[in-house]
N, C-alpha and C positions, 0 to 999 in steps of 0.2 A: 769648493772643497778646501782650496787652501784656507782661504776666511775661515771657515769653523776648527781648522786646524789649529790656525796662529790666536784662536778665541780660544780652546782647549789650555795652550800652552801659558797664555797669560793667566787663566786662573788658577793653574798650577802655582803659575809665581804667585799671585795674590796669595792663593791658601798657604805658601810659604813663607809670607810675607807675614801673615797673621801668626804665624806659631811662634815665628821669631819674636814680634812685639808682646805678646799677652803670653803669659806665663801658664793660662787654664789652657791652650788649646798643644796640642803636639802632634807632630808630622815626622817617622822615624825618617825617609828620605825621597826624592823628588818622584820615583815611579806609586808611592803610595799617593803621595801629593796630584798624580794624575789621573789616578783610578777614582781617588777622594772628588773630584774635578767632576768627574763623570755622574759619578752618583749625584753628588748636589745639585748638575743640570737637569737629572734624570727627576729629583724630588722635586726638581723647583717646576717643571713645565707639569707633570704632574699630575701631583700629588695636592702641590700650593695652590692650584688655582679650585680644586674641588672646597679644601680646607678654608679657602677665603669665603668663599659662598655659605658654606656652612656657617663661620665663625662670623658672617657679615652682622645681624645685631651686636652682636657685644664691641667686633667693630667700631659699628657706627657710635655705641653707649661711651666707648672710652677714645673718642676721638679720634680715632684711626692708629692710638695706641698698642693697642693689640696685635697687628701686624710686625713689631717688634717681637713680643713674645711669639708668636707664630714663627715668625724667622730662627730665631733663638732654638724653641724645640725642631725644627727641621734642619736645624745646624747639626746638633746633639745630635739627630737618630741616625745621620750619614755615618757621624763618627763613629757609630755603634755601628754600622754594618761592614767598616772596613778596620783590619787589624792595627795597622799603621797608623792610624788618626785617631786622635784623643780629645773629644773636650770634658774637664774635670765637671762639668756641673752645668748647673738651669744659664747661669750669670754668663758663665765664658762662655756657653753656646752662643746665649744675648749679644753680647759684645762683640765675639768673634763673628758672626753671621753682619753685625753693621760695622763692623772694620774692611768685612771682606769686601760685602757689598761697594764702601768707597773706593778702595784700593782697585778693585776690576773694575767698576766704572771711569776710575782715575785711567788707568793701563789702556780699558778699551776706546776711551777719548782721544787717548794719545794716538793711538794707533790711528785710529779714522780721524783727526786733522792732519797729522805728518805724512 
């Protein structure tokens, strides 16, 4: 329980982390940042794994490029479901979804070697 706890809390910072760097995404302040947190896990187990089966030829056709954009619109529609979080557009959802992605995989590495 605490693990999925201190896992919650680090993607709060990641997704705080992203608003600060990229000018297309915004976060008014950290309990939106946590609800934001919630939903993305909630798209990402899902919602992404149906979307990936689906979208698996064009997948395969663009190299496994596509999974970007997939990312990307499932960044955007979070931000659309919660008031607090902003991303402007197709691009900074793009971005924003592989900045985040590093950043929590950065935090949560940290976490489990320390």
């Amino acid at each position: 329980m605490l693990s999925l706890l201190i896992t919650w809390l680090l993607s709060a910072l990641a997704l705080m982390a992203v608003a600060y760097m990229l000018p297309g995404v915004r976060i008014t302040n950290f309990k939106n940042a946590l609800l934001a947190a919630v939903i993305l896990g909630l798209i990402n187990a899902v919602l992404r794994p149906v979307l990936l089966v689906l979208t698996f030829p064009i997948t395969v056709l663009t190299l496994g490029l596509f999974v970007l954009v997939l990312n990307g619109l499932l960044f955007w529609l979070a931000s659309s479901l919660i008031r607090g979080f902003q991303v402007s557009g197709f691009w900074s959802g793009v971005f924003g979804a592989l900045l985040y992605s590093l950043i929590n995989w950065g935090l949560n590495s940290w976490r489990v070697a320390g």
